[in-house]
C-alpha positions in Angstrom: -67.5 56.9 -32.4 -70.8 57.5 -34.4 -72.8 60.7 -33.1 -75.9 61.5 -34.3 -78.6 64.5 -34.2 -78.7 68.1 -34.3 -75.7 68.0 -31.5 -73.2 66.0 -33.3 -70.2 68.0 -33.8 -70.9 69.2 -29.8 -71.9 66.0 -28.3 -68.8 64.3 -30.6 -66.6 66.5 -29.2 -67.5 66.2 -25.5 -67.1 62.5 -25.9 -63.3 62.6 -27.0 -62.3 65.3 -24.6 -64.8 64.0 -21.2 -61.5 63.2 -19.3 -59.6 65.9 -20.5 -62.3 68.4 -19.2 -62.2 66.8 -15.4 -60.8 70.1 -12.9 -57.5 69.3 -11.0 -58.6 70.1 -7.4 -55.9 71.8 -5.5 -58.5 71.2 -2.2 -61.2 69.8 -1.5 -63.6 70.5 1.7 -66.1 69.1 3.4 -68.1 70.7 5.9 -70.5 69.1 8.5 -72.6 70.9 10.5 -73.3 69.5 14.4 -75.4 70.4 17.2 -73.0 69.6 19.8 -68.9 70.8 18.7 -67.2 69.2 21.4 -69.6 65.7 21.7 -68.5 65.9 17.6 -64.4 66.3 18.2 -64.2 63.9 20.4 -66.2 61.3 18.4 -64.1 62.3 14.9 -60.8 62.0 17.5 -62.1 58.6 18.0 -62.8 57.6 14.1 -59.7 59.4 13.1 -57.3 58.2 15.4 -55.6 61.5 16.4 -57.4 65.5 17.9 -57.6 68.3 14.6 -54.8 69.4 13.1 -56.0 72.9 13.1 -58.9 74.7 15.0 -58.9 78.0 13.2 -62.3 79.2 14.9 -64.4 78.8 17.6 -66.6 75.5 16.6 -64.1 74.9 13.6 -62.5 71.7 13.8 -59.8 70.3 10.7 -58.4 67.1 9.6 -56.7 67.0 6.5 -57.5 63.1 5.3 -55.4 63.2 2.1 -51.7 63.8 0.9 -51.5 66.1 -1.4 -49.2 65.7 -4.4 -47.9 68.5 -6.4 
């Protein structure tokens, strides 16, 4: 790989290592806000194909989508 510019050694060095630099996520979580909790369960029931798995809160609502590997 040919780098050049006042940046070479840095921008040389990013290039090698770019996938070694990539965070292993332990969890990852999305949040959407909605005006109307309930109207919002049932619909994700619907999509999902089963209720939350957890509902630690009043207008909290979780469905893990992934299986994590360790």
């Amino acid at each position: 790989m040919t780098v050049s510019g006042p940046l070479d050694s840095v921008g040389a060095n990013w290039a090698r290592n770019r996938y070694l630099a990539v965070p292993r996520f332990k969890n990852v979580l999305a949040v959407l806000p909605v005006s109307d909790h309930a109207a919002a369960v049932a619909w994700y029931k619907q999509w999902i194909g089963r209720g939350p798995d957890v509902e630690p809160t009043e207008g909290v609502a979780e469905w893990p989508l992934a299986i994590t590997l360790r």
